[in-house]
N, C-alpha and C positions, 0 to 999 in steps of 0.2 A: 667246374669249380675245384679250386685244388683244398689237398687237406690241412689240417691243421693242429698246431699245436699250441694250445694254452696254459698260461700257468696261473697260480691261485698261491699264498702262502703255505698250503698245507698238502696241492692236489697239482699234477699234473691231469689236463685232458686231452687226449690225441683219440686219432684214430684207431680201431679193435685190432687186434694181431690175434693170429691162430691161437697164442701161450694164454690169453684171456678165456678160453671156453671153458673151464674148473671154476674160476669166480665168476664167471659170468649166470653159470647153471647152479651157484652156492645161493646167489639173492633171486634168480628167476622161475627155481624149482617151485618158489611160494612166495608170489609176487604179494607184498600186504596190501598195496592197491593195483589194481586192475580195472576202473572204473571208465578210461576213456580208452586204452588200448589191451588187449590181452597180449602180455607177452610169454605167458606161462611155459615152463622148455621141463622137459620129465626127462630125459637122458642126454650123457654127456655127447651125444651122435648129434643129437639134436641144438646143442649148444653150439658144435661147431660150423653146422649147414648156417646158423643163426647169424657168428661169428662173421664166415664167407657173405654171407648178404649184407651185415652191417659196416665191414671193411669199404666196401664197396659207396655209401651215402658219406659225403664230406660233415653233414651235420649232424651224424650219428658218432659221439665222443665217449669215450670209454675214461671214468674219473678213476685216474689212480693214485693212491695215497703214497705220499716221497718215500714217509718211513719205510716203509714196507714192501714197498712196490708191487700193490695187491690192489685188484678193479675192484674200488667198491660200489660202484654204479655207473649209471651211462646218464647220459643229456641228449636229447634230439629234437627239431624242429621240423614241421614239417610245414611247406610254402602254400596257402590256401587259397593266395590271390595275390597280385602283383606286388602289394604291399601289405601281407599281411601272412604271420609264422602263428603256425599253433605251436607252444612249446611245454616241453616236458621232463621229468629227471624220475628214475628208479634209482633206490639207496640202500645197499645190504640192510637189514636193520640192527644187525650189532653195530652199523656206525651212526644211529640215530643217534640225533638231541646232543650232538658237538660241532652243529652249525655248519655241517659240510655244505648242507642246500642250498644255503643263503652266498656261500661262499663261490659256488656254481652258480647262480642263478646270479648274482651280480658278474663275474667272469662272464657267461655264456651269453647275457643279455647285450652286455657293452661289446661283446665280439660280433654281433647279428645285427645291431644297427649302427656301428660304426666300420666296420671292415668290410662290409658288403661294397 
């Protein structure tokens, strides 16, 4: 599956690059929910081993904000059965409650069952 790149009016989502391991280890030092995956990362060694792995999954996207050009979370799916995605989104929480999620999750949704 090749990778991708999607846009949102506020959010590019593409694939993790090495330069994402600092935001990526800023919202997963203290993940606020952890409830179906742990992805808790305690040093910046650690964000990058994490980075190399998730470069790697076409459905693992790194949400980056235009302004700033700064990861403020990820989106991923994982394929459970021939037709069916479990899916999911981490969100720094300084960028809660200004509807980035719904902005992904509408982007990310229309991208998995229509582009497949």
């Amino acid at each position: 599956m090749k990778k991708h790149t999607l846009n949102t009016p506020r959010l590019y989502l593409r694939g993790f690059m090495p330069q994402d391991a600092g935001d990526l280890l800023a919202y997963l030092a203290c993940p606020r929910s952890n409830c179906f995956l742990d992805e808790k990362l305690s040093s910046l060694e650690a964000a990058k081993q994490s980075i190399a792995q998730r470069s790697q999954d076409p459905l693992q996207l790194a949400l980056v904000l235009k302004e700033e050009q700064t990861v403020i979370g990820h989106v991923f799916a994982r394929k459970e059965s021939p037709d069916t995605y479990s899916v999911g989104w981490y969100l720094n929480a300084r960028y809660e409650g200004k509807g980035y999620a719904f902005e992904v999750a509408c982007a990310y949704l229309s991208f998995l069952f229509f582009a497949q």
